[in-house]
C-alpha positions as CSV (number, residue, x, y, z in Angstrom):
1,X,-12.9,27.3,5.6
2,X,-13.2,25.0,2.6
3,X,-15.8,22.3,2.2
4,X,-14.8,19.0,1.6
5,X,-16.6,16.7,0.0
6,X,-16.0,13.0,-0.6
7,X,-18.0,11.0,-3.5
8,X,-17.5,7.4,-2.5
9,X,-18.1,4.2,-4.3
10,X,-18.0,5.9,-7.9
11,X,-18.1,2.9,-10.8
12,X,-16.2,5.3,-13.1
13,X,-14.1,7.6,-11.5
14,X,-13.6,10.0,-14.6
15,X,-16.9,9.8,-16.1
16,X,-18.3,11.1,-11.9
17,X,-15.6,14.0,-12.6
18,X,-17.3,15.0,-15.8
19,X,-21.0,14.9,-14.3
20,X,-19.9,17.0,-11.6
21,X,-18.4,19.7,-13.6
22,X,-21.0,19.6,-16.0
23,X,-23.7,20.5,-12.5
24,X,-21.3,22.8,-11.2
25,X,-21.2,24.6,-14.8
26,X,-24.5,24.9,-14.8
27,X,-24.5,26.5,-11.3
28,X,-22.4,29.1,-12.8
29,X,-19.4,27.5,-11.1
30,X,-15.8,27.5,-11.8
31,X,-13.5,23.9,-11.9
32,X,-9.9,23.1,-11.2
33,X,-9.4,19.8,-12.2
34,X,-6.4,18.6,-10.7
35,X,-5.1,15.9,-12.0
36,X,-1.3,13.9,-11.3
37,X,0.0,13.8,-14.7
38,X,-0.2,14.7,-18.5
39,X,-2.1,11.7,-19.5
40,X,-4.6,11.9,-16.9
41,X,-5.2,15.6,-18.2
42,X,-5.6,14.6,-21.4
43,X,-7.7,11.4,-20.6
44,X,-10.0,14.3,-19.1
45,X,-9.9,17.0,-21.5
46,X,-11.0,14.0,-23.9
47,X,-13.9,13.1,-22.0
48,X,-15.0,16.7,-21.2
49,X,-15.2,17.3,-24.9
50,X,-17.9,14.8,-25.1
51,X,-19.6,15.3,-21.8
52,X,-23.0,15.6,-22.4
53,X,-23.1,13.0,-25.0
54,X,-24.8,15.8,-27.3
55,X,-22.5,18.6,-25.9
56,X,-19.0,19.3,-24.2
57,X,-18.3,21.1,-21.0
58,X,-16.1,24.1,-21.8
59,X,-12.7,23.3,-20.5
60,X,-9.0,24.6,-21.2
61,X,-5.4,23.9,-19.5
62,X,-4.3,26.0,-16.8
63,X,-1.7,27.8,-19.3
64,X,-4.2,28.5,-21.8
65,X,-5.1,32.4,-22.4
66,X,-8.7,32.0,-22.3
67,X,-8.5,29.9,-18.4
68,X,-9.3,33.5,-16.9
69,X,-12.7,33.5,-19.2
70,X,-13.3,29.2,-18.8
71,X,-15.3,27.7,-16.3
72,X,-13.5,24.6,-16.1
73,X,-9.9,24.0,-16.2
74,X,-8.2,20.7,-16.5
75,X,-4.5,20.1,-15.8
76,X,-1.5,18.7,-13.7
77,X,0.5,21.8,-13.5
78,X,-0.3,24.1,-10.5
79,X,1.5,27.1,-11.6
80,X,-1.1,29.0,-12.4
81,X,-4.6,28.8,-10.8
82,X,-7.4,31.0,-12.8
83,X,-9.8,31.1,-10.1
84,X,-10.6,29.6,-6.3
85,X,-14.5,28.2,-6.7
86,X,-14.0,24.6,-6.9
87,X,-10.9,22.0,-6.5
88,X,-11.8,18.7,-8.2
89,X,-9.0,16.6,-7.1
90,X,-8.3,13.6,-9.3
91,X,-4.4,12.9,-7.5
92,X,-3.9,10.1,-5.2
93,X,-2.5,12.1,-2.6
94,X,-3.7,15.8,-1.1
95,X,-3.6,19.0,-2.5
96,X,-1.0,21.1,-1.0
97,X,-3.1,24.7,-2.4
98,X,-6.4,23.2,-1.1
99,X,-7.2,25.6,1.2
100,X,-7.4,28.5,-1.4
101,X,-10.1,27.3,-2.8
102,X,-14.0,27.5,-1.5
103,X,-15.1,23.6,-1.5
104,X,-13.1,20.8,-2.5
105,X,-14.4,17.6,-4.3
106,X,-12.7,13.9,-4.0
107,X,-14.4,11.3,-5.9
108,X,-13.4,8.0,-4.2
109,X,-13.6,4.7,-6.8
110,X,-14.2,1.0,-5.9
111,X,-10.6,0.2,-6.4
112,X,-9.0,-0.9,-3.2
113,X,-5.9,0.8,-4.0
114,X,-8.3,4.4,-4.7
115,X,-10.0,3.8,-1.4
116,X,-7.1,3.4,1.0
117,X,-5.4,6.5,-1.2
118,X,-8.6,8.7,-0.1
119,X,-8.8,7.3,3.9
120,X,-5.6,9.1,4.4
121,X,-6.5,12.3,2.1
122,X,-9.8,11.8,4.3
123,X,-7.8,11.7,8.0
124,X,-5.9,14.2,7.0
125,X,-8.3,16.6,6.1
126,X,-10.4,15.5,9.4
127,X,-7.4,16.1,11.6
128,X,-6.6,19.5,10.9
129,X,-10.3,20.1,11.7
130,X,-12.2,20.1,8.5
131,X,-16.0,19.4,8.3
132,X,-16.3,16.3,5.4
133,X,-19.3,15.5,3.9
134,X,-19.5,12.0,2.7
135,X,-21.8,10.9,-0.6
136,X,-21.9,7.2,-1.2
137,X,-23.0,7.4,-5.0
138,X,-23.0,3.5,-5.6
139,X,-23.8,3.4,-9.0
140,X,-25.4,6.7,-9.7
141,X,-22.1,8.1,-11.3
142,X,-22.9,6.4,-14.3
């Protein structure tokens, strides 16, 4: 069953997404960012070219020809998924392919309208009887 877990209170929602493909990298992990349209994949892809400050996090769209070889892969487009480590899911609503994959991360802002988005991705998870693990990271995802 996949594990879910929730990164609450996160100052900068995209800047959290970067940290946490940058540890699962070094785990020797694989990311699907999913992300709910083409400018939030390239807002992404942007920041992942610069995540570490003195570094990048190799990334790649879904289509790419190298996404089989890449440990992290940023799009909106679901057609083709290059692996089933980690789902990173930056969409307001959840992922119907979810289950595929081993753990699943949502990182929840401070923004009323991003908290009350992830309560329902939260109950909905929780009612078809998924365990959720809950990180408040206050200020720590900067």
């Amino acid at each position: 069953m996949t594990q879910i877990d929730f990164y609450t209170h996160a100052a900068d929602k995209y800047h959290t997404a970067c940290v946490l493909c940058a540890k699962a990298v070094e785990r020797g992990l694989r990311v699907m960012v999913y992300t709910p349209d083409a400018a939030t994949t390239e807002r992404m892809d942007k920041l992942l070219w610069s995540t570490p400050a003195v570094g990048f996090i190799p990334h790649c769209r879904a289509s790419d020809s190298l996404a089989s070889v890449t440990p992290v892969i940023v799009d909106h487009n679901t057609d083709t998924l290059a692996h089933d480590d980690i789902l990173l899911n930056l969409h307001t609503e959840q992922p119907l392919f979810f289950s595929r994959f081993h753990r699943l991360i949502e990182i929840v802002s401070t923004e009323e309208n991003d908290r009350t988005a992830a309560r329902e991705r939260f109950r909905f998870y929780r009612d078809r009887g998924y365990e959720i693990h809950s990180h408040d990271i206050g200020n720590k995802g900067r």
